[in-house]
N, CA, C and O atoms as a GROMACS GRO file, in nm:
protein
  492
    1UNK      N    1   3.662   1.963   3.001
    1UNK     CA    2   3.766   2.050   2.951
    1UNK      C    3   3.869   1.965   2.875
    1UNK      O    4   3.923   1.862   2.915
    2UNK      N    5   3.886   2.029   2.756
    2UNK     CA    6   4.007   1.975   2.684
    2UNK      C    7   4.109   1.962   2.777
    2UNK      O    8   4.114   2.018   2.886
    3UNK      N    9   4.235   1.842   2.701
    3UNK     CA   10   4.365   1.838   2.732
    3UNK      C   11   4.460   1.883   2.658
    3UNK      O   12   4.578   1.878   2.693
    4UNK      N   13   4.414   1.936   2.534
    4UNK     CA   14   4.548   1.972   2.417
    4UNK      C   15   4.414   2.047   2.291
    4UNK      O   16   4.292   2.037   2.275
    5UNK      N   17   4.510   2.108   2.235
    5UNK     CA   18   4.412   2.124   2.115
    5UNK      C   19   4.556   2.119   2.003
    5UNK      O   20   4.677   2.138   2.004
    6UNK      N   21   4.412   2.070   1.886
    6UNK     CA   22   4.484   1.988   1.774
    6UNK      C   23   4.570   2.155   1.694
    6UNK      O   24   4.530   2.268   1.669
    7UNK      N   25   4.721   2.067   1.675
    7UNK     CA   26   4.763   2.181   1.580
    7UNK      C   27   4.813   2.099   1.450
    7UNK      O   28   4.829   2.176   1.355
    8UNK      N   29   4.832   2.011   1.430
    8UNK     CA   30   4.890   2.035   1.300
    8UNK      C   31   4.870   1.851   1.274
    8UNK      O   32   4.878   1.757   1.352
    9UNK      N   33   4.843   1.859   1.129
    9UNK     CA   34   4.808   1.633   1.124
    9UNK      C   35   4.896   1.659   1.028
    9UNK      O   36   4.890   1.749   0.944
   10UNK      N   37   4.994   1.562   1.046
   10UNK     CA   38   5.121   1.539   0.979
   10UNK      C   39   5.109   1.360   0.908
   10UNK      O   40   5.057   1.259   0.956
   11UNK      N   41   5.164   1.378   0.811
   11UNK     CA   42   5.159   1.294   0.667
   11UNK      C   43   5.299   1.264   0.624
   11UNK      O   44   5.377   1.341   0.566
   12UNK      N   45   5.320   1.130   0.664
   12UNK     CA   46   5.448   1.057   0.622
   12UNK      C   47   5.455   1.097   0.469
   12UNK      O   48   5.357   1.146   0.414
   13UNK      N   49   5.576   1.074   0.400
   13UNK     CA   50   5.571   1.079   0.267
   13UNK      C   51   5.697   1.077   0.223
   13UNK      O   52   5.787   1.098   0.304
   14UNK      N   53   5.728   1.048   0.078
   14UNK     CA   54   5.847   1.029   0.027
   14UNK      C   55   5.920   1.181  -0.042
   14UNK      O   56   6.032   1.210  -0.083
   15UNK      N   57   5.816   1.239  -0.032
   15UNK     CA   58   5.844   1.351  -0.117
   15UNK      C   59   5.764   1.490  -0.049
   15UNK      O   60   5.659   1.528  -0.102
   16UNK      N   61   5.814   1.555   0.057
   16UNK     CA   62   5.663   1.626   0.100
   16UNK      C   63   5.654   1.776   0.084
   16UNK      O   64   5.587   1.844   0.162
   17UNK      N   65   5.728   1.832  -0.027
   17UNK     CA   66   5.739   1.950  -0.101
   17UNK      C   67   5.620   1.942  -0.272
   17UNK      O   68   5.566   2.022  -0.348
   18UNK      N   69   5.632   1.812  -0.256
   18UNK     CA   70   5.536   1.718  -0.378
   18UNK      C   71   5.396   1.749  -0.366
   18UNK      O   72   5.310   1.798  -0.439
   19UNK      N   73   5.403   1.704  -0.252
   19UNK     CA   74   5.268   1.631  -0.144
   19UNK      C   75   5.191   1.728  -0.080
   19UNK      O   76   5.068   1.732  -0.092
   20UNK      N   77   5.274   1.824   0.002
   20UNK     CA   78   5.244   1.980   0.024
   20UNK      C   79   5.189   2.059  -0.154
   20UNK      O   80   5.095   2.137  -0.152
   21UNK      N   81   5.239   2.035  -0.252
   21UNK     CA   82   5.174   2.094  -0.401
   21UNK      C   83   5.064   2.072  -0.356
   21UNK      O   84   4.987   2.148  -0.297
   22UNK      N   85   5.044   1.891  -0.404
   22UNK     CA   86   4.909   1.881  -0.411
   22UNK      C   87   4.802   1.890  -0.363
   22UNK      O   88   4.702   1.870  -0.433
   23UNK      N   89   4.788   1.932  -0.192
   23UNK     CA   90   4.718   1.938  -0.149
   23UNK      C   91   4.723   2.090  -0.123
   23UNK      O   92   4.628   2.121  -0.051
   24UNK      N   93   4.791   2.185  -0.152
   24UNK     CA   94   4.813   2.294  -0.161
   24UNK      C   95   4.711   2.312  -0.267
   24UNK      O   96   4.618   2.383  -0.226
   25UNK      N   97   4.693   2.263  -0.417
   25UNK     CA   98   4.628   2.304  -0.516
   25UNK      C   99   4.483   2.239  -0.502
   25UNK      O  100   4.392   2.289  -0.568
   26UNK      N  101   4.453   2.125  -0.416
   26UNK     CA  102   4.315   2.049  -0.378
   26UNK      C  103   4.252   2.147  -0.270
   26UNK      O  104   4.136   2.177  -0.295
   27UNK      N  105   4.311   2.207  -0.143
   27UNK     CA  106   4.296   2.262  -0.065
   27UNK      C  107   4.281   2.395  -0.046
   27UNK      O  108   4.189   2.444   0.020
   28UNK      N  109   4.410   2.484  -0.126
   28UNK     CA  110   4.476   2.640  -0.129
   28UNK      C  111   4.549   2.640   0.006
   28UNK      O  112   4.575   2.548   0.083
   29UNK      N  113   4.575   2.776   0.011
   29UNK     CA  114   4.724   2.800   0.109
   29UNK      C  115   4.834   2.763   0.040
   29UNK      O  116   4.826   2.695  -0.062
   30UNK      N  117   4.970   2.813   0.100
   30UNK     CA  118   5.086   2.822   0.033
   30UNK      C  119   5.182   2.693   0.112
   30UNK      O  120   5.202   2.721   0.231
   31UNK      N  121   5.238   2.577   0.074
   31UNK     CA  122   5.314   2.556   0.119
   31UNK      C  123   5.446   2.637   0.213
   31UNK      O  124   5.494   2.741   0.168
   32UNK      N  125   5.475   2.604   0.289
   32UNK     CA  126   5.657   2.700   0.374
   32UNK      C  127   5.730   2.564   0.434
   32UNK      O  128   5.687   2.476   0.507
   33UNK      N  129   5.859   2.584   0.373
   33UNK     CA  130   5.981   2.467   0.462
   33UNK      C  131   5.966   2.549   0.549
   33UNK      O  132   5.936   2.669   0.556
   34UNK      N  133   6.005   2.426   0.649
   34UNK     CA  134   6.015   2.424   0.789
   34UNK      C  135   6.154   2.418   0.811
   34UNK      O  136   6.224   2.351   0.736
   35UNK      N  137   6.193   2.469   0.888
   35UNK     CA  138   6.342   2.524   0.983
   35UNK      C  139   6.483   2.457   0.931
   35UNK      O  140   6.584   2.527   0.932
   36UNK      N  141   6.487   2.335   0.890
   36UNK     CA  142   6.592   2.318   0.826
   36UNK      C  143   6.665   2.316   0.685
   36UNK      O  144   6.780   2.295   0.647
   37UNK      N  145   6.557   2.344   0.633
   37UNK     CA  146   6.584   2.376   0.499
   37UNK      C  147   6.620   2.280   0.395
   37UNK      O  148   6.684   2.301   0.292
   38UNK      N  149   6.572   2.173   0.438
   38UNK     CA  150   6.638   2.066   0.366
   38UNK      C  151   6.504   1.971   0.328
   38UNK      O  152   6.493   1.848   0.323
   39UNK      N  153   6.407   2.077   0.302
   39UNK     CA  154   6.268   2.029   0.302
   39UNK      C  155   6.179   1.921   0.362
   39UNK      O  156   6.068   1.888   0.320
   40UNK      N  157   6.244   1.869   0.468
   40UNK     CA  158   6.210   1.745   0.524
   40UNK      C  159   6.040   1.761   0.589
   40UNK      O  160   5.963   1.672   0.623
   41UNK      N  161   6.024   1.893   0.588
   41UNK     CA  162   5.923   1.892   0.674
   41UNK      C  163   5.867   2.021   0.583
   41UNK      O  164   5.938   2.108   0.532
   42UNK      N  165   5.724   2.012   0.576
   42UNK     CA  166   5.658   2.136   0.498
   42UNK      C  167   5.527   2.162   0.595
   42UNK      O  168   5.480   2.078   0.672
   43UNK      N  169   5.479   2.292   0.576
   43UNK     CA  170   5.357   2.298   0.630
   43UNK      C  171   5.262   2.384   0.525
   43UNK      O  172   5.288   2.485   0.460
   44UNK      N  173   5.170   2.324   0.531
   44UNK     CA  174   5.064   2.409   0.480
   44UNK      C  175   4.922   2.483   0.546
   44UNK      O  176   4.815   2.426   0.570
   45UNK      N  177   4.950   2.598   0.562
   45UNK     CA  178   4.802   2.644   0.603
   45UNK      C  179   4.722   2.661   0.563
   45UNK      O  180   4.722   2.766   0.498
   46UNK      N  181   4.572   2.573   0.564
   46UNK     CA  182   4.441   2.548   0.492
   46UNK      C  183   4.350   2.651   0.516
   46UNK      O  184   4.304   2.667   0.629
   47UNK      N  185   4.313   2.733   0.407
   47UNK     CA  186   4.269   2.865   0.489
   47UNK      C  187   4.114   2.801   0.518
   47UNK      O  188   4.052   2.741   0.431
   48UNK      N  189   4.070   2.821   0.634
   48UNK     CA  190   3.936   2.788   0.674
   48UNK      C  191   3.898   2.680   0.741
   48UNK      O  192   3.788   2.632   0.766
   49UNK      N  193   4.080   2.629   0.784
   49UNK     CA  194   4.085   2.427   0.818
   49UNK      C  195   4.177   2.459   0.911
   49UNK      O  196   4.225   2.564   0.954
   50UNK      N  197   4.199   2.287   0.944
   50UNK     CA  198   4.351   2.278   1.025
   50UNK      C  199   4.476   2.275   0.903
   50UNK      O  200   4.464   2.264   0.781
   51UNK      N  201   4.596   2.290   0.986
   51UNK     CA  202   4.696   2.283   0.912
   51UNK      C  203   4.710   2.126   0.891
   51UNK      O  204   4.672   2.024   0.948
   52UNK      N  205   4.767   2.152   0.805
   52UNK     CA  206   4.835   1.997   0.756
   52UNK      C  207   5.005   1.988   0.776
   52UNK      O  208   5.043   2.085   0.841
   53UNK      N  209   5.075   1.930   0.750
   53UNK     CA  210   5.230   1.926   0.804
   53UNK      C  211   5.285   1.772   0.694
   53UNK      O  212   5.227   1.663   0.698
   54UNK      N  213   5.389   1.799   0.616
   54UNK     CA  214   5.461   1.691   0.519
   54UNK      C  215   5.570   1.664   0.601
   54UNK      O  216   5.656   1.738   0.650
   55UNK      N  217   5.548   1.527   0.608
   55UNK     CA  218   5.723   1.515   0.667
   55UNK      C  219   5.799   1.387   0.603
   55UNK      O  220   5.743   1.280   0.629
   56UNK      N  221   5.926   1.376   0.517
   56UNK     CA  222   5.992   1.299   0.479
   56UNK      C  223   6.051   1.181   0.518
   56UNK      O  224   6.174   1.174   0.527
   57UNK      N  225   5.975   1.082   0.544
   57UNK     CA  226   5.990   0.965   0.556
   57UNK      C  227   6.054   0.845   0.456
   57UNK      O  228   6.003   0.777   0.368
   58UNK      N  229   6.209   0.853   0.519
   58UNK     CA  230   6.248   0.740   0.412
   58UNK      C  231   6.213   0.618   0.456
   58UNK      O  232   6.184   0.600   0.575
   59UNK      N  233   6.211   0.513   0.362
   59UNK     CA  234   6.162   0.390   0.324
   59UNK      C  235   5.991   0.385   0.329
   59UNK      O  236   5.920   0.285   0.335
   60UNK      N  237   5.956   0.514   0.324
   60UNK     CA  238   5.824   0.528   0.313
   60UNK      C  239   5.746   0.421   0.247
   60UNK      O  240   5.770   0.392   0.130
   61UNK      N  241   5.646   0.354   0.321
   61UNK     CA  242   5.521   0.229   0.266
   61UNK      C  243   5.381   0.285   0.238
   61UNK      O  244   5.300   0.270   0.329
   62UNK      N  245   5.344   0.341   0.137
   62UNK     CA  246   5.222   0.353   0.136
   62UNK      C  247   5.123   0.281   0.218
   62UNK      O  248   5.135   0.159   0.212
   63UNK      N  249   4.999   0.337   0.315
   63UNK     CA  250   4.910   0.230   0.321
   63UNK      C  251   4.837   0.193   0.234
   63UNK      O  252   4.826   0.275   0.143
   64UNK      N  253   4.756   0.060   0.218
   64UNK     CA  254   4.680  -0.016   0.142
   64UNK      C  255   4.510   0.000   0.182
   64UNK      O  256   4.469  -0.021   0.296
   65UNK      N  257   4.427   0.037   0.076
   65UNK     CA  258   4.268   0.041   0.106
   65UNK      C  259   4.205  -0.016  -0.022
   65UNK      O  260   4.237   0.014  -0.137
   66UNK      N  261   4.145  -0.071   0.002
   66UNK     CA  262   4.099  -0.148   0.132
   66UNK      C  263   4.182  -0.293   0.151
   66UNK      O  264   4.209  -0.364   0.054
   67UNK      N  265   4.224  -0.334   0.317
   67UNK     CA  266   4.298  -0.389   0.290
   67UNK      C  267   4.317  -0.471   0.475
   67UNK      O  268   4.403  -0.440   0.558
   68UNK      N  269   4.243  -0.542   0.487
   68UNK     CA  270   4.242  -0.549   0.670
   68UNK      C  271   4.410  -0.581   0.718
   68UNK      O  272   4.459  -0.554   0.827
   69UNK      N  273   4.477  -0.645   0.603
   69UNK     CA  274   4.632  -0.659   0.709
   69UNK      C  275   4.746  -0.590   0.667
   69UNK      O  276   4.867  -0.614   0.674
   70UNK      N  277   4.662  -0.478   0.610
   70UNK     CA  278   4.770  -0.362   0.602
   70UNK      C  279   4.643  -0.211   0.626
   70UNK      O  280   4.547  -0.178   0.555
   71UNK      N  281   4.684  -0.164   0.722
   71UNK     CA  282   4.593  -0.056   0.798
   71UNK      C  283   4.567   0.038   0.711
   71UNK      O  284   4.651   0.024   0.622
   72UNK      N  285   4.498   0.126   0.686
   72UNK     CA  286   4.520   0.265   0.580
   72UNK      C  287   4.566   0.366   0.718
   72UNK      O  288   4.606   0.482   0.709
   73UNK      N  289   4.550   0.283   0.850
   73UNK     CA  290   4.582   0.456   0.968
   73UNK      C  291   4.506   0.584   0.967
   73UNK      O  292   4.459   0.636   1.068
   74UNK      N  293   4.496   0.629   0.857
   74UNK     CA  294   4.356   0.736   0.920
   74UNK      C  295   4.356   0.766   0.690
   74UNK      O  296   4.404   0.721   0.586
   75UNK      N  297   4.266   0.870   0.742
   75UNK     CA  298   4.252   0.950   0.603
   75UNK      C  299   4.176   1.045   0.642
   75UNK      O  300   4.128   1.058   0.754
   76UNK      N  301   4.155   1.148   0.502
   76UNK     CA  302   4.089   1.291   0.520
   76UNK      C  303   3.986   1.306   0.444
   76UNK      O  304   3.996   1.311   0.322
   77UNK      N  305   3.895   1.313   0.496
   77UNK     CA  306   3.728   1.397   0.413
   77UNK      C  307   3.728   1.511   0.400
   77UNK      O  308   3.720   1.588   0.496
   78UNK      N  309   3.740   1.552   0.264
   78UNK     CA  310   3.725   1.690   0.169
   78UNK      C  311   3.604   1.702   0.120
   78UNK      O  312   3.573   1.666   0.007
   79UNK      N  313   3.508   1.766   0.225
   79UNK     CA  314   3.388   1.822   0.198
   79UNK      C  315   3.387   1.873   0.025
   79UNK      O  316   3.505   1.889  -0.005
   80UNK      N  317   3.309   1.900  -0.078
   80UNK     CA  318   3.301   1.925  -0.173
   80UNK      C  319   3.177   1.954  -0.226
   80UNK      O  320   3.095   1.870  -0.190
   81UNK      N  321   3.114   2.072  -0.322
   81UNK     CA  322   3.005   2.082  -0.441
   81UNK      C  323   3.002   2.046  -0.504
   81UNK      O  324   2.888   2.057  -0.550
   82UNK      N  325   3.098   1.961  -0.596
   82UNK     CA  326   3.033   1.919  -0.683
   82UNK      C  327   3.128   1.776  -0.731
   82UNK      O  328   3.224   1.786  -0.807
   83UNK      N  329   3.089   1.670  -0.682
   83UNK     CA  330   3.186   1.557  -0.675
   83UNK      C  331   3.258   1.562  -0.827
   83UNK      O  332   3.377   1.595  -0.833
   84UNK      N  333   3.201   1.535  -0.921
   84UNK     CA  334   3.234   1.510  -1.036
   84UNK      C  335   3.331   1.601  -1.106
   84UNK      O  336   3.420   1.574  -1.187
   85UNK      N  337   3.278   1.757  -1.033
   85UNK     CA  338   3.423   1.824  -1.104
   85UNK      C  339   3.556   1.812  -0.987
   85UNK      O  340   3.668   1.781  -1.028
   86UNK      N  341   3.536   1.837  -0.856
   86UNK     CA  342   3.650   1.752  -0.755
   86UNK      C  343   3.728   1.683  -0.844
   86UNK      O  344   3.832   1.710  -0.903
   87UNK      N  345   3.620   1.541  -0.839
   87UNK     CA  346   3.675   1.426  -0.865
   87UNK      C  347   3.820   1.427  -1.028
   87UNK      O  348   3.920   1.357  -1.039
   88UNK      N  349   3.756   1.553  -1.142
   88UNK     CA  350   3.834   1.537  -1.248
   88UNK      C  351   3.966   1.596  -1.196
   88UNK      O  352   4.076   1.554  -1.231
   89UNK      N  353   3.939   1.736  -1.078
   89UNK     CA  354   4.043   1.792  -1.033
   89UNK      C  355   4.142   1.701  -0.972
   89UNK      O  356   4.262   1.695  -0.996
   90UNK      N  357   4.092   1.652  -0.914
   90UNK     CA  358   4.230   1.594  -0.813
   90UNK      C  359   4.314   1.462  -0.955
   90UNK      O  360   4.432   1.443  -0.984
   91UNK      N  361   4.220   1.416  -0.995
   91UNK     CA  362   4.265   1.327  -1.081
   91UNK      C  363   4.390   1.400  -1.171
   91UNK      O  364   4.499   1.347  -1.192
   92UNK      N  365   4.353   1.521  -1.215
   92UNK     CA  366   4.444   1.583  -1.258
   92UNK      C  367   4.579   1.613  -1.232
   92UNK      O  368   4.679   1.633  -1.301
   93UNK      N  369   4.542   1.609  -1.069
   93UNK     CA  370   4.638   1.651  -1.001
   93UNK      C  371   4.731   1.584  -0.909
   93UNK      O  372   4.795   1.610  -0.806
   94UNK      N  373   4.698   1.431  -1.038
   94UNK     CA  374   4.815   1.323  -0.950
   94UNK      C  375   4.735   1.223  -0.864
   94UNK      O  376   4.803   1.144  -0.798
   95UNK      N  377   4.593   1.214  -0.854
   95UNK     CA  378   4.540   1.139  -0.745
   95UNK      C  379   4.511   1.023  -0.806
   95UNK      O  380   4.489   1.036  -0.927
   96UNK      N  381   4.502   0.891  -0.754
   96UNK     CA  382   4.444   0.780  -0.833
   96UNK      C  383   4.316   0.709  -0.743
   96UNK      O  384   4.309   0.706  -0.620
   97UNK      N  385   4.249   0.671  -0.807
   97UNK     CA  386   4.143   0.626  -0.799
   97UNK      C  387   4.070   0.491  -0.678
   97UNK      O  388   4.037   0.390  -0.740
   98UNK      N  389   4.051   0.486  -0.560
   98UNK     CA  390   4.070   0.355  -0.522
   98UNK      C  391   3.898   0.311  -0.490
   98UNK      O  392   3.868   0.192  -0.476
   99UNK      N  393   3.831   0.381  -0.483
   99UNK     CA  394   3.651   0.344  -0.448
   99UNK      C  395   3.586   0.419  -0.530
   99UNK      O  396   3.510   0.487  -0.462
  100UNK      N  397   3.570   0.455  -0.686
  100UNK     CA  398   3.471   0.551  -0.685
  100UNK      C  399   3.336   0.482  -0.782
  100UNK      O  400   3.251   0.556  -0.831
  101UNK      N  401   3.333   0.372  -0.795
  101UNK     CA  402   3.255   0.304  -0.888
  101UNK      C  403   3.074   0.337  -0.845
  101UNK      O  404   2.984   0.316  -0.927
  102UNK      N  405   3.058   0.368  -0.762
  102UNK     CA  406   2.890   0.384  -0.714
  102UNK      C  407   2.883   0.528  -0.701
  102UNK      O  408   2.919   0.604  -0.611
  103UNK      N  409   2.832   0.546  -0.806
  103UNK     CA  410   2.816   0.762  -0.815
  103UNK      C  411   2.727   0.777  -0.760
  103UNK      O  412   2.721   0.895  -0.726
  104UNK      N  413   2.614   0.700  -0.713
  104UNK     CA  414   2.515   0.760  -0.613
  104UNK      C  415   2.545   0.757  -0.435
  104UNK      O  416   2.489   0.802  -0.335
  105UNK      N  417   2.626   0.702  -0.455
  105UNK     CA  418   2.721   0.751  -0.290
  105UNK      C  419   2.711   0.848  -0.285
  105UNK      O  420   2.686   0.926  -0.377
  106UNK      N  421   2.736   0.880  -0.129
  106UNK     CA  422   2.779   1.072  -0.119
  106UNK      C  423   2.887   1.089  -0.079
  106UNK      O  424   2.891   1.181   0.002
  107UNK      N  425   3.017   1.022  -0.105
  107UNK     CA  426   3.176   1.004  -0.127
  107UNK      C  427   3.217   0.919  -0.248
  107UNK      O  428   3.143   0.849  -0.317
  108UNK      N  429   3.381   0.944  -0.264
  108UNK     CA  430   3.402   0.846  -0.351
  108UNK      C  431   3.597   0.866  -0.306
  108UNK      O  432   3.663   0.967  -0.282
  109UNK      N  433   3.627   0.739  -0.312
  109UNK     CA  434   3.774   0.758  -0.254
  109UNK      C  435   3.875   0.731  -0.302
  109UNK      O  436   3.874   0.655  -0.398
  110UNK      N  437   4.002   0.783  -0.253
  110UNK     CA  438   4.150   0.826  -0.370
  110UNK      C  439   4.227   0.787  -0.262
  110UNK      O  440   4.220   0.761  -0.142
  111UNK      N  441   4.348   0.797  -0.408
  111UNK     CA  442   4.478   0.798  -0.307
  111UNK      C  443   4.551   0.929  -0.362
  111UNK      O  444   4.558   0.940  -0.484
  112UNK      N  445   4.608   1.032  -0.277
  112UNK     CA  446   4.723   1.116  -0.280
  112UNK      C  447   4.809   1.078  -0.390
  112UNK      O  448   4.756   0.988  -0.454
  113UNK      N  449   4.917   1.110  -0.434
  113UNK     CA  450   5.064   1.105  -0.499
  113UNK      C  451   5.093   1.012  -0.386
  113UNK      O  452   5.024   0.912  -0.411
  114UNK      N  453   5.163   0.989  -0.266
  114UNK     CA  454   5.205   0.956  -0.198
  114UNK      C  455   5.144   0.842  -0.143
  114UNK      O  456   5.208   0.782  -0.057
  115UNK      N  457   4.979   0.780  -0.191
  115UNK     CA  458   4.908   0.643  -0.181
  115UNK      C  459   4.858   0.706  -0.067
  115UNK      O  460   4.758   0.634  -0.059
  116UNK      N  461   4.844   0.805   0.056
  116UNK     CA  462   4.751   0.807   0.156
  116UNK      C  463   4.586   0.796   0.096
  116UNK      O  464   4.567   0.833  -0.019
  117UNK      N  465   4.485   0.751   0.167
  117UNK     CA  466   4.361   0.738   0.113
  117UNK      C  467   4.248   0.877   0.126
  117UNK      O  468   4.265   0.888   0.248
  118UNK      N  469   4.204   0.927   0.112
  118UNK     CA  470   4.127   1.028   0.113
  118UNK      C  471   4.008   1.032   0.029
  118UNK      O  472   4.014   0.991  -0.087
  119UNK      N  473   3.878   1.089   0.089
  119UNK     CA  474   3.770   1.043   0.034
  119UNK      C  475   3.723   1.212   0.003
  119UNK      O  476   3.741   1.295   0.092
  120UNK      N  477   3.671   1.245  -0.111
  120UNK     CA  478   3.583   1.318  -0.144
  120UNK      C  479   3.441   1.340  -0.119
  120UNK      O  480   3.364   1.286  -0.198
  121UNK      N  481   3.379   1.427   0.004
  121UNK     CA  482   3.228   1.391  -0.016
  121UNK      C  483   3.129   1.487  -0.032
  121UNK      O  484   3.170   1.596   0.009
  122UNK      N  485   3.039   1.491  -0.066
  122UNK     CA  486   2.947   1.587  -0.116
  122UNK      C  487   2.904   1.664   0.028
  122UNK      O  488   2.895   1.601   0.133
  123UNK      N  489   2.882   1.779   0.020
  123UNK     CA  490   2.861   1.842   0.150
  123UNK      C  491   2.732   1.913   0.095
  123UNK      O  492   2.666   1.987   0.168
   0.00000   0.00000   0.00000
């Protein structure tokens, strides 16, 4: 028997009304501030997923990938059809590029606006 069930994976960031966009437009669902109004905290509900949660972290440090003495801490796999059009989407949409050189992989991996790492993979 479980001890908790997962509600919400929350994402440091410098900007997370930004950050909430973009993964709002990679993902869908609507961004909503959270209770104080001072946008510090956003949530987004992923329709068909878990929620995700932005929260404003000043002096925010991107993590580094690949990179053994600076951790990346976790990242997210975005199942996908069709890597190549993904891949132009997110690019579009602010993401930069950090693994994608071997197209016969069945991932290829980014960073957010905000430098978190996240991998695209063919499902």
């Amino acid at each position: 028997m479980a001890l908790a069930k997962l509600g919400v994976v929350v994402l440091d960031c410098p900007d997370p009304q930004a950050l909430a966009a973009f993964y709002a437009e990679v993902l869908g669902g609507t961004p909503t501030v959270e209770s104080d109004g001072e946008d510090r905290w956003i949530d987004l509900r992923v329709p068909g997923g878990p929620a995700l949660a932005f929260q404003a972290a000043p002096g925010y440090v991107p993590p580094r990938w690949p990179s053994p003495e600076h951790s990346q801490q976790f990242h997210l796999d975005l199942d996908v059809e069709d890597l190549d059009a993904a891949e132009k989407g997110v690019l579009a949409l602010g993401a930069t590029v950090l693994d994608a050189e071997d197209r016969e992989r069945s991932f290829r991996v980014y960073a957010d606006p905000a430098g978190h790492p996240f991998c695209l993979c063919a499902s």
